[in-house]
Legacy VTK file of the C-alpha trace (Angstrom):
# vtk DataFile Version 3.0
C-alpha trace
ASCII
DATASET POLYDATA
POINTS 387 float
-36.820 -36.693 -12.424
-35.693 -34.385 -9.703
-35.123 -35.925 -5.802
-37.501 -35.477 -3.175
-36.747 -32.547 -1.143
-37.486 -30.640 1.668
-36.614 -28.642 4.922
-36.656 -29.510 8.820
-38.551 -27.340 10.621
-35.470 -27.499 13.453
-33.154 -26.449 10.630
-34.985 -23.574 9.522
-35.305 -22.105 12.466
-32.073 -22.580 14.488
-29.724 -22.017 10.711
-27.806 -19.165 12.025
-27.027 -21.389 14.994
-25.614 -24.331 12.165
-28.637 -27.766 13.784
-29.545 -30.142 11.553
-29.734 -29.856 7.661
-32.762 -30.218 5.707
-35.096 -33.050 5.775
-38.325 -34.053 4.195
-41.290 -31.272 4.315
-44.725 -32.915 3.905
-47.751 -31.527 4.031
-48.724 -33.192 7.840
-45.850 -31.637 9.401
-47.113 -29.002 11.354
-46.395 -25.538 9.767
-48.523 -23.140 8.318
-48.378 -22.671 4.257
-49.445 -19.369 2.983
-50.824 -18.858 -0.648
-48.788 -16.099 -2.106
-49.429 -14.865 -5.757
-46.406 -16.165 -8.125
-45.982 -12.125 -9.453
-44.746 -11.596 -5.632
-42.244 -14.271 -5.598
-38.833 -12.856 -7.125
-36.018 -15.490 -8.301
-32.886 -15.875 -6.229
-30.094 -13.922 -7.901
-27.843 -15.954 -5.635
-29.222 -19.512 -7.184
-26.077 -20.786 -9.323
-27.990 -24.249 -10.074
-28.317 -25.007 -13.354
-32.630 -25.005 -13.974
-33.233 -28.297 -16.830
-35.992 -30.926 -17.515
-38.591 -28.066 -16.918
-40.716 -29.478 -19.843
-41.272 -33.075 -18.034
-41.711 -30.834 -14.670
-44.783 -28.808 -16.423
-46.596 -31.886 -17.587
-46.355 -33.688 -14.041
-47.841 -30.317 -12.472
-50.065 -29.888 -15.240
-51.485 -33.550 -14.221
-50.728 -34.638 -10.544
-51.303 -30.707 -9.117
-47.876 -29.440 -7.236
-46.836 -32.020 -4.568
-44.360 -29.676 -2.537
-44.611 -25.964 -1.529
-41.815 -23.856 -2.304
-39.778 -21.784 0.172
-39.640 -17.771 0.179
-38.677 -15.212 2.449
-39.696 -11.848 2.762
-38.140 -8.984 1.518
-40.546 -5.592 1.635
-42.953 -4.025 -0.691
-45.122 -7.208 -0.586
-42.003 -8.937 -2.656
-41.027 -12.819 -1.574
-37.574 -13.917 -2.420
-37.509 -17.121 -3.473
-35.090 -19.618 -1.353
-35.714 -23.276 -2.563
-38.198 -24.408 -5.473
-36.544 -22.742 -8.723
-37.517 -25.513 -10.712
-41.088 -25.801 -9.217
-41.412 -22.043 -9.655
-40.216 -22.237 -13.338
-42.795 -24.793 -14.491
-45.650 -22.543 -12.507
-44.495 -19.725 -14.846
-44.545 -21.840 -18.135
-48.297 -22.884 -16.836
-49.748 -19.772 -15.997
-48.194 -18.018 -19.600
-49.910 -21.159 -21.287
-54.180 -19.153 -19.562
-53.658 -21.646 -16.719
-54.660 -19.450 -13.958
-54.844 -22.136 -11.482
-51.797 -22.457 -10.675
-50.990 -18.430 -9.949
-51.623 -19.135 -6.109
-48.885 -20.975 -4.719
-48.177 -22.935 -1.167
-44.924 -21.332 0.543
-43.851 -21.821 3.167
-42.416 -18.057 4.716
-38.943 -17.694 6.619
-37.400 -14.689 8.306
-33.865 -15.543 7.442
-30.808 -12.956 7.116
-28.923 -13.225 3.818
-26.369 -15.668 4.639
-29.061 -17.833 6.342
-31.555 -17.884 3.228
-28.478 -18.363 0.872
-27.404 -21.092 2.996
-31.043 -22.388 3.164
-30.780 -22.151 -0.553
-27.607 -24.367 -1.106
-28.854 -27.325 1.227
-32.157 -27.533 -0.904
-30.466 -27.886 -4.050
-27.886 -29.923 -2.352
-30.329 -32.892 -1.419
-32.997 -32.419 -4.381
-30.900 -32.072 -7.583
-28.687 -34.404 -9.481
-25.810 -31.871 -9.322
-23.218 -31.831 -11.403
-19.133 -31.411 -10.173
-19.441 -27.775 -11.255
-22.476 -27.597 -9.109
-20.789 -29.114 -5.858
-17.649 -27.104 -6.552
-19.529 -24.093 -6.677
-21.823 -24.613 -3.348
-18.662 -25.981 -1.483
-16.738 -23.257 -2.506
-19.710 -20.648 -1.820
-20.338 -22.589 1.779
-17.247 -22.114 2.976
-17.666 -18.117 2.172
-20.747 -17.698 4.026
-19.717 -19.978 6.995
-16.485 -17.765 7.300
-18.223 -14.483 6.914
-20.650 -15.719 9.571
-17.474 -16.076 11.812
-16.618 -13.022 11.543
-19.523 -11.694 12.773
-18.734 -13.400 15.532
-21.190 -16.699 15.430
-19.850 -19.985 16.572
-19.301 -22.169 13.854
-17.789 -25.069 14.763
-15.455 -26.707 12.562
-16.355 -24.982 8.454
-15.485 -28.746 6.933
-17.773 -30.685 9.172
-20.464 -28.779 8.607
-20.708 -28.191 4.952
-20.202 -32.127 4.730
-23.240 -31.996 6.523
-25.062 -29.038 4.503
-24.317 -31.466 1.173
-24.405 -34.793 1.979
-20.656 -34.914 0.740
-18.255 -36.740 3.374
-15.452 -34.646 5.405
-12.932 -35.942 2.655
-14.672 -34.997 -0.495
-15.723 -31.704 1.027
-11.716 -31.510 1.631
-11.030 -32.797 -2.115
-13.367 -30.021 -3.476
-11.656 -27.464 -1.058
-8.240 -28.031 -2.648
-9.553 -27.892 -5.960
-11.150 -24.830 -5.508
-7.998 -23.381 -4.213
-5.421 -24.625 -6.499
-6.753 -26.536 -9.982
-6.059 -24.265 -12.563
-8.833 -22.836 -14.356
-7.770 -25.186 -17.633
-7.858 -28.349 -15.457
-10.910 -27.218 -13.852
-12.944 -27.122 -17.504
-11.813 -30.176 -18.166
-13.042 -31.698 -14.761
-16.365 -29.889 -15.739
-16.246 -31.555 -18.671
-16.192 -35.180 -17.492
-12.683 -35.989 -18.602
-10.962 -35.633 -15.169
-12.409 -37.414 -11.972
-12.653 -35.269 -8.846
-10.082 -37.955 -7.133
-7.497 -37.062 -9.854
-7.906 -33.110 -9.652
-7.629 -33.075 -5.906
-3.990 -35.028 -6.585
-3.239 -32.314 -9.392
-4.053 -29.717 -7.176
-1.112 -29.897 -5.008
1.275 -29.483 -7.470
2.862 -26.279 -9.140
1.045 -24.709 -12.232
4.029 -25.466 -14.315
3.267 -29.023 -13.507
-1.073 -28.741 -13.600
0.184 -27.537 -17.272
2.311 -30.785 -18.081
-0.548 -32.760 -16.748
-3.191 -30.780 -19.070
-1.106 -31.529 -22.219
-1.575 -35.225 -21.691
-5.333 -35.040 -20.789
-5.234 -33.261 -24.194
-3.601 -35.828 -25.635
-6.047 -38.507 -24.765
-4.309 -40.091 -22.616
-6.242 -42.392 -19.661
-5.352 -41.722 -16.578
-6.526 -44.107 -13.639
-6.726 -42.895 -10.045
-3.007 -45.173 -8.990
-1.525 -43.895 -12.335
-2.282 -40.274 -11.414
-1.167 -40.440 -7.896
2.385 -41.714 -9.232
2.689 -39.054 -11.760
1.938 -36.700 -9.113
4.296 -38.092 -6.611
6.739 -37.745 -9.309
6.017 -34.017 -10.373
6.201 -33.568 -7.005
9.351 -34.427 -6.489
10.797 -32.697 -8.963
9.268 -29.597 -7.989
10.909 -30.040 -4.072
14.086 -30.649 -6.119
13.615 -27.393 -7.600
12.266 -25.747 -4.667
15.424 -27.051 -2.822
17.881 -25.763 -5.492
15.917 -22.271 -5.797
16.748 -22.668 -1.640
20.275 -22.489 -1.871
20.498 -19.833 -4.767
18.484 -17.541 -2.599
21.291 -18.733 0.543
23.709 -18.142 -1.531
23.109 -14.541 -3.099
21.930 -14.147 0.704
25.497 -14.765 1.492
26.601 -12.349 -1.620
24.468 -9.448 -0.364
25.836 -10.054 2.862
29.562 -9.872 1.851
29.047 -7.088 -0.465
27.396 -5.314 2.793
30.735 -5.690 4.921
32.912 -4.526 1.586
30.868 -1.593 1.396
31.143 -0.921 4.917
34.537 -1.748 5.377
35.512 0.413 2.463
33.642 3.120 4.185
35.708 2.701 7.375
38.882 2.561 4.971
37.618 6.104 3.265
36.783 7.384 7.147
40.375 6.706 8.040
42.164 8.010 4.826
40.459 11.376 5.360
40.946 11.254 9.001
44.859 10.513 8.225
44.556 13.568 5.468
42.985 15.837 7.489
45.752 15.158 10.428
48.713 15.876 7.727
47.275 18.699 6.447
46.975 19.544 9.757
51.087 19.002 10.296
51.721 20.554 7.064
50.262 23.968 7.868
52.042 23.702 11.265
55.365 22.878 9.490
54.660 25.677 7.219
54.058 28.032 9.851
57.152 27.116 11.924
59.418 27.087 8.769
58.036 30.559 7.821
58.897 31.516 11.529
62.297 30.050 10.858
62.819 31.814 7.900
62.279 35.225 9.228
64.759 34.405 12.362
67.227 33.408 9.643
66.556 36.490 7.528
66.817 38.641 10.300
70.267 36.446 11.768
71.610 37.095 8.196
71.222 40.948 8.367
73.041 40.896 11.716
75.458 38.533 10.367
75.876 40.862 7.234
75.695 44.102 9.569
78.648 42.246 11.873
80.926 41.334 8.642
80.329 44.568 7.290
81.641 45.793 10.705
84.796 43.392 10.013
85.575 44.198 6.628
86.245 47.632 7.675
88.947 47.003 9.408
90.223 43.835 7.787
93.622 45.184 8.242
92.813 43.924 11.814
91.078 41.206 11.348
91.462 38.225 8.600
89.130 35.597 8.515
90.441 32.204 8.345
90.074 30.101 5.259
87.630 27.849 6.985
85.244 30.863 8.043
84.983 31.987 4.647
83.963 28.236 3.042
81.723 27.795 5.988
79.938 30.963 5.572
79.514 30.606 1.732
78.070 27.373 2.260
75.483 28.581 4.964
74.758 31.489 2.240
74.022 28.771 -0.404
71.948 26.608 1.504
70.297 29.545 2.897
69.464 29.964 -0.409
68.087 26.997 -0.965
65.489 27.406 1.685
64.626 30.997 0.704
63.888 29.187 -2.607
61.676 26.488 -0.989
59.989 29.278 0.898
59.546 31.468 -2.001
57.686 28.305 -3.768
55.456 27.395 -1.330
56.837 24.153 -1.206
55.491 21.740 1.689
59.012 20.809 4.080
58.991 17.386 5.468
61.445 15.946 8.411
64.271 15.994 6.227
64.227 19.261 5.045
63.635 20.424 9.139
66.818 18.668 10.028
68.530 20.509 7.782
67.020 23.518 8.376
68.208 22.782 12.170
71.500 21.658 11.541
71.506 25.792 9.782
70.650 27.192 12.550
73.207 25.526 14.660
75.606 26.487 12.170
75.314 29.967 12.454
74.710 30.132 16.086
78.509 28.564 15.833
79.158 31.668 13.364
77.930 33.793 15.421
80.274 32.843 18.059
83.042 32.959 16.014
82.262 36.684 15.046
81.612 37.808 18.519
84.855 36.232 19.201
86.781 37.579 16.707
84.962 40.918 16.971
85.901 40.878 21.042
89.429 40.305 19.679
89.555 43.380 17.765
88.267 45.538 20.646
90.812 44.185 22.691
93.406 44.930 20.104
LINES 2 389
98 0 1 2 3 4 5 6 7 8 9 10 11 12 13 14 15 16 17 18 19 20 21 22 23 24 25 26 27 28 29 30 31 32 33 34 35 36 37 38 39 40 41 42 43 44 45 46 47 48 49 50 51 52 53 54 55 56 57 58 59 60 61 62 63 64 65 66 67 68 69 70 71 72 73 74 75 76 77 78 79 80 81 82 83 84 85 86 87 88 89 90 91 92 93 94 95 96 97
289 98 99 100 101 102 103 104 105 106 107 108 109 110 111 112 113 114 115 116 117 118 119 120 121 122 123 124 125 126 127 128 129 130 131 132 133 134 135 136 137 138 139 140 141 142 143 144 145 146 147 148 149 150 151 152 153 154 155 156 157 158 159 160 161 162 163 164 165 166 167 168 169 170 171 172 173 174 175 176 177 178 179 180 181 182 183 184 185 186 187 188 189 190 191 192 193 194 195 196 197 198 199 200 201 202 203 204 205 206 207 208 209 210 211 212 213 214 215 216 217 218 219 220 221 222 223 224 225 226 227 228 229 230 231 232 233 234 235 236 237 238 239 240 241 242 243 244 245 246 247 248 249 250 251 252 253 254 255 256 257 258 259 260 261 262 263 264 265 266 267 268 269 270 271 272 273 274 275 276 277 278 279 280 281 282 283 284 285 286 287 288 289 290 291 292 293 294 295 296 297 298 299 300 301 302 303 304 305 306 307 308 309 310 311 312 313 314 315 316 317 318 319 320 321 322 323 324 325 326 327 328 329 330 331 332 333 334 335 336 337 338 339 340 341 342 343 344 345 346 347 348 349 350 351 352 353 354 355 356 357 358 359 360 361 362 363 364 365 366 367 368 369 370 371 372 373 374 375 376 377 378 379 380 381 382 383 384 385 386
């Protein structure tokens, strides 16, 4: 037989403002019932309550009349929604599709009540008149907590959610906090089986905490029969527990340490880039000194080519009269060598080939060796005017 039931007259009015929960309706209290015709009232779509034991419901209204109104609310077109009384409304149904007429008129009480009030409304009722099952109380706590949080943000002062679903339910702070966890973190597996009967609501809300890998490990041994009491379960959970911080810790310092990797392969990359910055800066700058070498040494080049053809116009000059003039031995082996290292550089020239320092000393040392052949020409050729 379904618990007596009802709704404070305080409660309904003030919901959206969270006052006292439901208490017992009875005909004395002073409210006014209207008779509404059953094909007005529409079923809650919201209602999530499982509706049994109708048939023992329909003979005790069939007999002793209907001892408590139900609860609508309007919702246009003449239509009542129906907020608490499923049951109740049910066995009407099955009485009136059995010719009894009777019973088509039923006492309501009406409520002007937004959709998260009535649905709230609806939740308490149940709450305090059924024998609910776990699924039952982990749906409404679940579905409390929704409504209570939309009404927040809407802006309505609450008040602390935990508190006053505890109230809403007749569940204490802690098993409205048990039910929370479960709802957030059972898995769906473990939750069957708590729907089931096989896995206390004490024992779920110590599963919950852990990992799903672990919620698995515990599922195999529900499945394999094996009895778990409430001192057992917190141990094994204490000890999945810390196995999964040992993980958690060693999945820590992996992360540190390719942290540290991604880190050090940051500063090669950009040090490599600095190294690649400099190696075209240094490039750039002997380029830079090779085309300015290039441009001097071709400079040098034509001063030598043009030296020589004054040097050649000079001996030419000398060799016409070499019956006045004879070149010492040393002039000649000097001269040939300047002629064949001259060579050399026309050859160098002629190939494009890049000079470095060396190669400019030498050149140099070239130049100064026929500036001192030059000397000794104009000497000589001084002599022979003079002669």
């Amino acid at each position: 037989m379904a618990k007596r039931f009802s709704i404070s007259e305080s409660m309904l009015n003030g919901i959206s403002k969270n006052t006292e929960k439901v208490s017992t309706i009875e005909a004395k209290e002073n409210f006014k019932l209207e008779y509404i015709d059953i094909d007005k009232i529409v079923r809650n779509k919201k209602n999530f309550y499982e509706i049994s034991n109708i048939e023992d419901l329909v003979e005790d209204i069939s007999i002793n009349g209907l001892n408590h109104n139900l609860v609508v609310r309007p919702i246009g077109n003449e239509q009542y929604e129906l907020i608490s009384g499923e049951r109740r409304y049910t066995a009407l149904k099955e009485l009136i599709s059995k010719g009894n007429e009777k019973f088509r008129k039923v006492p309501c009480k009406t409520l002007e009540l937004n959709d998260l009030d009535s649905e709230i409304v609806l939740i308490q009722a149940n709450a305090q008149s059924r024998e609910l099952s776990e699924s039952d109380k982990l749906k409404q706590v679940q579905r409390l907590t929704e409504l209570y949080n939309m009404k927040k943000k809407k802006g309505e002062k609450i008040g602390k959610v935990r508190d006053i679903i505890s109230k809403d339910t007749g569940l204490s702070p802690t098993q409205v906090g048990r039910y929370t966890t479960i709802n957030k973190s059972l898995i769906p597996e473990l939750k069957s089986v708590l729907e089931q009967g096989n896995l206390t609501i004490a024992n779920a809300s110590e599963f919950a905490v852990l990992s799903e890998e672990n919620q698995n490990i515990i599922l195999d041994i529900i499945k394999n029969n094996v009895s778990i009491n409430k001192n057992e379960a917190n141990e094994l959970k204490n000890k999945l527990k810390k196995i999964e911080q040992e993980k958690e810790s060693l999945i820590k310092k992996e992360e540190e340490h390719l942290n540290e990797i991604k880190k050090l392969t940051l500063k090669n990359e950009e040090i490599n880039r600095d190294l690649d910055k400099k190696i075209d800066d240094i490039n750039k700058i002997a380029n830079n000194k090779a085309k300015e070498i290039a441009i001097e040494f071709k400079n040098d080049k034509n001063k030598i080519k043009k030296g020589n053809v004054e040097l050649k116009k000079e001996i030419n000059e000398i060799k016409k009269d070499e019956s006045k003039l004879e070149l010492n031995q040393e002039l000649k082996i000097r001269l040939k060598g300047i002629r064949k290292e001259i060579g050399k550089v026309a050859g160098l020239m002629a190939n494009n080939t890049i000079i470095d320092d060396g190669t400019l000393k030498e050149v140099n040392f070239l130049k100064e060796q026929l500036r001192f052949l030059n000397e000794q020409v104009d000497l000589y050729t001084n002599q022979i005017k003079h002669d």
